[in-house]
N, C-alpha and C positions, 0 to 999 in steps of 0.2 A: 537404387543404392545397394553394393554389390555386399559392402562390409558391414554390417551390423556393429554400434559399439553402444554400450551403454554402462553405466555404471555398477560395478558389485552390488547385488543385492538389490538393483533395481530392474523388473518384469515388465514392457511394452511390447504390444503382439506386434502395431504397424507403427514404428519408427519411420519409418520408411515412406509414409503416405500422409495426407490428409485426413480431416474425418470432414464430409461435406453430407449436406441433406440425409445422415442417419445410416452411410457407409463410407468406409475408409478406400479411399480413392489414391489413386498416383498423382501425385500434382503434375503442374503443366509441364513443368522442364524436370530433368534428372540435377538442379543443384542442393546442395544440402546444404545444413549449419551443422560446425563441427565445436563440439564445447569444451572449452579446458580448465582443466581443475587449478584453481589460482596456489593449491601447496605445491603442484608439480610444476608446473606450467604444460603439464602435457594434455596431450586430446586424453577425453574420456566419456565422452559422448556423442553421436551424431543422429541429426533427424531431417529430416524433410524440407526443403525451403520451397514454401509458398510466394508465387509473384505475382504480379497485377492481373494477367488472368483468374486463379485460384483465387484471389478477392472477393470479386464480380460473379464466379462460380458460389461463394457459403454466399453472400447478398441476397444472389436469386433465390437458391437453397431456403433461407432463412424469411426471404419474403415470402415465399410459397407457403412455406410451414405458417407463417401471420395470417397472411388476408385470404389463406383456403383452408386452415387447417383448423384442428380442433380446442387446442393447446389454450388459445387466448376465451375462449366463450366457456374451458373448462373449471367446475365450481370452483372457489376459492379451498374448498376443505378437503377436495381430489387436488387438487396441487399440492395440498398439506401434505397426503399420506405420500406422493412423490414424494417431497423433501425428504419423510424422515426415511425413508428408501434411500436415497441418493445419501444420507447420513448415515446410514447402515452400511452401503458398500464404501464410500471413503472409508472409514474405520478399521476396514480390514487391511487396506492399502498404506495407512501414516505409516508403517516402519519403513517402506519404500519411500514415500514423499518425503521422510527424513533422512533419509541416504541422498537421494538426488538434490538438496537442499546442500547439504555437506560438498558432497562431489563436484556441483556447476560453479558457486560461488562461495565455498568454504567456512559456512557457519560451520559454530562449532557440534562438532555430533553428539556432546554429554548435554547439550542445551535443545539442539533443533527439535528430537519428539517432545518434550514439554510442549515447545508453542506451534508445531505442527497437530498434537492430540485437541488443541482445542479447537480444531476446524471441525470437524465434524457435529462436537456440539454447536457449534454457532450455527451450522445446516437447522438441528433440529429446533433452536429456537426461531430462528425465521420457519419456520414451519408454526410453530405455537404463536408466532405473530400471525401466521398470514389466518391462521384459523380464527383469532379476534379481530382483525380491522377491519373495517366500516367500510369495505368496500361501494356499498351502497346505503343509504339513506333517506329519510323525508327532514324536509325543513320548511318551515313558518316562510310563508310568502303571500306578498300584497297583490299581486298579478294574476293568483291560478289557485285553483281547491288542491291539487295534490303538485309541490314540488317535492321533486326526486332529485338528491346528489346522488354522480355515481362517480367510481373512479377505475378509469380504462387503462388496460397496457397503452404504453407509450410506442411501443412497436417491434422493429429491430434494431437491436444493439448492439456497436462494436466495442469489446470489454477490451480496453489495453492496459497492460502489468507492466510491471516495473520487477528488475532482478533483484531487488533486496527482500522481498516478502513475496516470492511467485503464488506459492499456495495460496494462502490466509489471502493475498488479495483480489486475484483473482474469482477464489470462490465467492468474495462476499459479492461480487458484482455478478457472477452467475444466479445466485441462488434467491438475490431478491430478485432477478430479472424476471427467475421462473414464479418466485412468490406473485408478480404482480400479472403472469401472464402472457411475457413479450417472447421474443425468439431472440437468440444470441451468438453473435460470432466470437469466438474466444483469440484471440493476436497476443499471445505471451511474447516476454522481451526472450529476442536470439538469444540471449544466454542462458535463458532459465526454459525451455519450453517442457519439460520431461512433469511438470503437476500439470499442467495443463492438459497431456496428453492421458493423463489417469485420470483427472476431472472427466474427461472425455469417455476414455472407457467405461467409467461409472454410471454417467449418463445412458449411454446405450446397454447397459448390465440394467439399470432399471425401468428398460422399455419406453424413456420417453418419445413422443411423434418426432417424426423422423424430419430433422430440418430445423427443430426448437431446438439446439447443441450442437455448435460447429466449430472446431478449431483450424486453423490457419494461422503457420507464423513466418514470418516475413523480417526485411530487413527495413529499413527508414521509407526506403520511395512506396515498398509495398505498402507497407504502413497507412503512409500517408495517401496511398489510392482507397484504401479503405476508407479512412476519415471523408474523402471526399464523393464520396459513389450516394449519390442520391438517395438509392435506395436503403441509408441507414436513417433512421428514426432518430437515435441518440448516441450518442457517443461518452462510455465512461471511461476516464484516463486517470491512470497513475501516475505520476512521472516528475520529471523537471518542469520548473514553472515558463523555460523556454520552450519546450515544446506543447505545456498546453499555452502557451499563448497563441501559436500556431492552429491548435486545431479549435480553440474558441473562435476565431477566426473565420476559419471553416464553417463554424456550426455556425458563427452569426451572418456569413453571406446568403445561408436559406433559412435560417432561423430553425437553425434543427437545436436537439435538445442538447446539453452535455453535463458532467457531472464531472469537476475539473477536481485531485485532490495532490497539489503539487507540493514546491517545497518546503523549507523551513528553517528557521534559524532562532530557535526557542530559548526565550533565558530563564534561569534560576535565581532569582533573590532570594540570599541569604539573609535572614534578621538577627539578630542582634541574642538571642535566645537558642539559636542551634548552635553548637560546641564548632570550634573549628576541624577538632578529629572527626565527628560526624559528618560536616559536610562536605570533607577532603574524600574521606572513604566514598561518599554517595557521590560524589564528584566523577571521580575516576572508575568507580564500577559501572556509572553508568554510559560514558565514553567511549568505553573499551566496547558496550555492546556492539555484537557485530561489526566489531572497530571501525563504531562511530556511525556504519550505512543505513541511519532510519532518520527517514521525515524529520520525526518528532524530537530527535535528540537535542539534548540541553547542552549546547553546544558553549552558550554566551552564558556565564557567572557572575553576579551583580554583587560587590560585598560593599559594606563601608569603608571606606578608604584607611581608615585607621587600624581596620583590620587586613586588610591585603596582603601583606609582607607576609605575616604570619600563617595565611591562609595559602598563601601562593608556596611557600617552603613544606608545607603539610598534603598539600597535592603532589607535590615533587618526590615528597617523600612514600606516598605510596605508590603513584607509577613506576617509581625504580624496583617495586615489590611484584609486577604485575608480571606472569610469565609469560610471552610472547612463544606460540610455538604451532606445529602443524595441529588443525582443525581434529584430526582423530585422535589426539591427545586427551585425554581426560583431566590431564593435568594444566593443560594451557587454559587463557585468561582472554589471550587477546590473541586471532586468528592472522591469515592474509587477508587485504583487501579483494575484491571481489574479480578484478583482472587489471592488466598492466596499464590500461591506459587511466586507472581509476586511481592506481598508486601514481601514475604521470600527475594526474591532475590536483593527489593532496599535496605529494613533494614542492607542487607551483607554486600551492596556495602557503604552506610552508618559507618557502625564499622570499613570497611579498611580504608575509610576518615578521620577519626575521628585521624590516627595513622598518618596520614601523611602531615593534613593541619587545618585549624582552622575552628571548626564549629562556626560558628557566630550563627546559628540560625535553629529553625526544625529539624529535626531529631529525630521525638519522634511520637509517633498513638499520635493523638490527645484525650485528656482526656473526652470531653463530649459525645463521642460515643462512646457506648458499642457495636457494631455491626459493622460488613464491615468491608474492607480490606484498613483501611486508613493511611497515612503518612503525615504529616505536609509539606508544602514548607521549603527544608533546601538547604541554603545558607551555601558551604566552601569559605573561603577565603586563600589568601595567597597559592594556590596550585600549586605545581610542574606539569607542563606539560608532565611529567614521569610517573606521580603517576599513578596508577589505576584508581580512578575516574575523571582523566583528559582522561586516554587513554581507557578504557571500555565504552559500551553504557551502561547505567542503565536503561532506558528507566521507568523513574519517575520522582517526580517533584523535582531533585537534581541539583543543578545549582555550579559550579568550576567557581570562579574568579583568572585567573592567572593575575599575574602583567609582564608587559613586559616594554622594555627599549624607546622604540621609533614604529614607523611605520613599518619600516622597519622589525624589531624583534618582531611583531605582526601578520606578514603577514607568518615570518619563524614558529612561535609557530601555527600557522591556519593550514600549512600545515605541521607538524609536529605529525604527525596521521596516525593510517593505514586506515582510512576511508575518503572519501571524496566523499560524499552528499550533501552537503549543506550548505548556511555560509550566512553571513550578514554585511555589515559597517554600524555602526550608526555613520550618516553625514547629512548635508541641501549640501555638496556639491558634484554635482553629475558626476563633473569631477573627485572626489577624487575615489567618490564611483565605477564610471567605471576600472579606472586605478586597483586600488587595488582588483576589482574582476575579472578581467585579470586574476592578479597573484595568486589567489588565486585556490586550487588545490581539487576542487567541481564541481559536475554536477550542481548546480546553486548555484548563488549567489543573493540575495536581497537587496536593500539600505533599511533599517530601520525597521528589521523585519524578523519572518518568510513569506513568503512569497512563493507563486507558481501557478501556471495556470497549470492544467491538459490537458488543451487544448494543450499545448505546451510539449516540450520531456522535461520526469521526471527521474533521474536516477544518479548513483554513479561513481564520481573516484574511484581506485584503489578498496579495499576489498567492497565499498560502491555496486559494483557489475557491470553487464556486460549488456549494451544495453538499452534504452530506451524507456518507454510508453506514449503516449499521442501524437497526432497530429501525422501527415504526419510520422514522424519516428518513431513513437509507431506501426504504421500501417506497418511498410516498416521489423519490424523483423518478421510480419507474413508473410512474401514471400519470395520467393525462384527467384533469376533472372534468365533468359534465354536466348541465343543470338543463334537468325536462321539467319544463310546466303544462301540465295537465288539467282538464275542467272537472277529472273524477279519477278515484285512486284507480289504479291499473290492477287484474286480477293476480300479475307473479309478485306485487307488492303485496296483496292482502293474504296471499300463502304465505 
């Protein structure tokens, strides 16, 4: 790669190459990926494109470092003090990982260090997990004087990200991979690859064996030769719930492992006790995040129908308030979407809206920028929980007010989706708020808000996807359990 480009303020020694088995390599062919910033629509980064061989090359790489190396039989509390190492040198790195966040897909830069600073803690607490859990134990058994549970790496891992949260999510699937032991191939989405590649740097700044930390990124067929190459143990994905149904697929023709955390279409019921001016505000501020491109966003609004009009005019009325403008703005509210084909896909989902429920408002590029991939905040009202953009993710700042009859029939239209990620009651009462997120049919739920702890297990009902990241059970899909029975305790159990 003859030109170097990278973003202001963002530092990559090998752009240019691979990182396989613990050095940075020239991948197989000279093509690259070329990134464009969605305010300009211009290049403003390029790296390395990995193809089916460089695959097959971190695979071997990364099975070497598993079934010869040291990495996996090393103690749980020498992985620990990796982490907080590997926690120590990200840290020095977030003002970078929040520039290139800004730069590839246009968060905004007065918000991206906030939730780029809390990666590194989240390193350190999977470090403070892995140093308490029970990797091994004794347990009460009718068969044997001494059983043992143990809990083994699951092996090697192809970690694939998604461009809306490169950092934060690829880390968290690196760093339980290393908490539990395993060896890891890192495949960041083409648009985002530049934290991945400092994830990387990081890794070899903290001396891990060479082969436990590998990136390769690729375009869809690479991708998908990864997912399929034998020699991966598990496969953790972020993405669209199309394409993990694709790679479950995959995993279920050998029975290999995956950890699917796809996508979402969350709602918010409103009760009868939150103010309409509060929930209009909380409404729209939280749409506009990253306009609109996260999982979890509370996309579907549940009110009582008697209140709808009023509530639907009170949303309208702050979108019109909200500043649409370029990402290094301090003053802007609501950025570009993340690249052209991602504004193709909300403007679609926008025109089938348009047939089936009432646009109150937005649904237009905004007039004073001539450049970027921008959308207005658009508010439907009046929509059938049938429709398409009640029942597809758009994943933009498009927000479906359904009206429903009562509680009760707020709770059925929540769970009345083939997704369930994530949901909310706007309440002050938090018995109400318990009870109703019981029944509500999400891997979590929030009183008043998006809301969520990484710390704690993140993850989907039903197509929302299979298994959980974060904390103690984010840690536990990278292991495999064990059970020895023994006719007498073993002597490294009675150390």
């Amino acid at each position: 790669m003859s030109d170097i480009l990278l973003p202001e303020g963002v530092t990559i020694r090998n752009p240019d190459k691979v990182f396989i088995g613990g050095s940075w390599m020239k991948p197989a062919t000279d093509k690259t990926i070329t990134l464009i910033n969605p305010n300009t629509e211009q290049p403003v980064g390029r790296v390395a494109e990995a193809v089916e061989a460089d695959m097959d090359r971190a695979v071997e790489a990364a099975r070497k470092a598993f079934d010869e190396g040291s990495w996996p039989s090393t103690s749980p509390a020498q992985r620990a003090k990796y982490l907080y190492l590997f926690a120590e040198a990200l840290k020095k790195r977030e003002p970078e990982i929040a520039k290139a966040w800004t730069a590839q897909v246009g968060m905004l830069a007065a918000v991206a260090p906030f939730i780029v600073g809390g990666g590194a803690a989240s390193v350190a607490h999977m470090a403070a997990v892995t140093e308490r859990y029970e990797f091994e134990k004794s347990a009460p058994s009718s068969e044997a004087n001494t059983a043992i549970i143990v809990r083994e790496p699951v092996g090697v891992v192809a970690a694939i990200a998604p461009w809306n949260a490169p950092f934060t999510i690829m880390l968290n699937k690196v760093v339980a991979a290393l908490s539990a032991g395993c060896a890891i191939i890192m495949k960041p989405s083409p648009e985002t690859p530049l934290e991945a590649y400092i994830i990387a740097e990081a890794a070899e700044e903290i001396g891990l064996p060479p082969g436990v930390v590998n990136l390769v990124c690729g375009d869809r067929a690479a991708s998908d030769h990864l997912v399929c190459n034998h020699g991966v143990d598990k496969v953790s994905f972020t993405g669209s719930t199309v394409a993990g149904k694709r790679i479950a697929s995959v995993c279920g023709e050998r029975i290999a492992r995956c950890t699917l955390e796809l996508g979402g279409k969350s709602a918010a019921i409103v009760r009868d006790d939150y103010s309409t001016e509060d929930a209009a505000k909380l409404l729209t501020s939280t749409i506009t995040i990253f306009s609109g491109q996260v999982c979890a966003m509370l996309s579907r609004a549940l009110v009582p129908r008697r209140r709808h009009d009023e509530l639907a005019e009170a949303i309208a009325g702050e979108m019109k308030k909200v500043k649409i403008g370029y990402s290094e703005d301090p003053e802007t509210m609501l950025g570009p979407l993340a690249m052209a084909r991602q504004r193709d896909r909300v403007e679609g989902y926008i025109a089938k809206g348009k047939e089936t429920a009432d646009l109150v408002t937005g649904g237009q590029r905004p007039s004073h920028l001539n450049r970027g991939y921008f959308v207005e905040p658009t508010l439907f009202a009046n929509v059938d929980n049938q429709s398409v953009i009640a029942q597809e993710e758009i994943f933009g700042p498009v927000l479906s007010l359904i009206p429903c009859e009562d509680e009760e029939d707020a709770i059925r239209i929540a769970n009345e989706s083939n997704y369930g990620l994530n949901g909310s009651v706007l309440t002050h009462d938090h018995d109400a708020a318990y009870a109703i997120a019981r029944r509500m049919r999400s891997g979590g739920v929030a009183q008043n808000g998006m809301r969520a702890d990484f710390s704690l297990p993140f993850g989907g009902f039903k197509q929302s996807g299979i298994g959980r990241e974060g904390g103690a059970e984010g840690l536990a899909a990278y292991l495999e359990t064990k059970t020895i029975l023994l006719d007498g305790a073993p002597a490294a159990l009675a150390g």
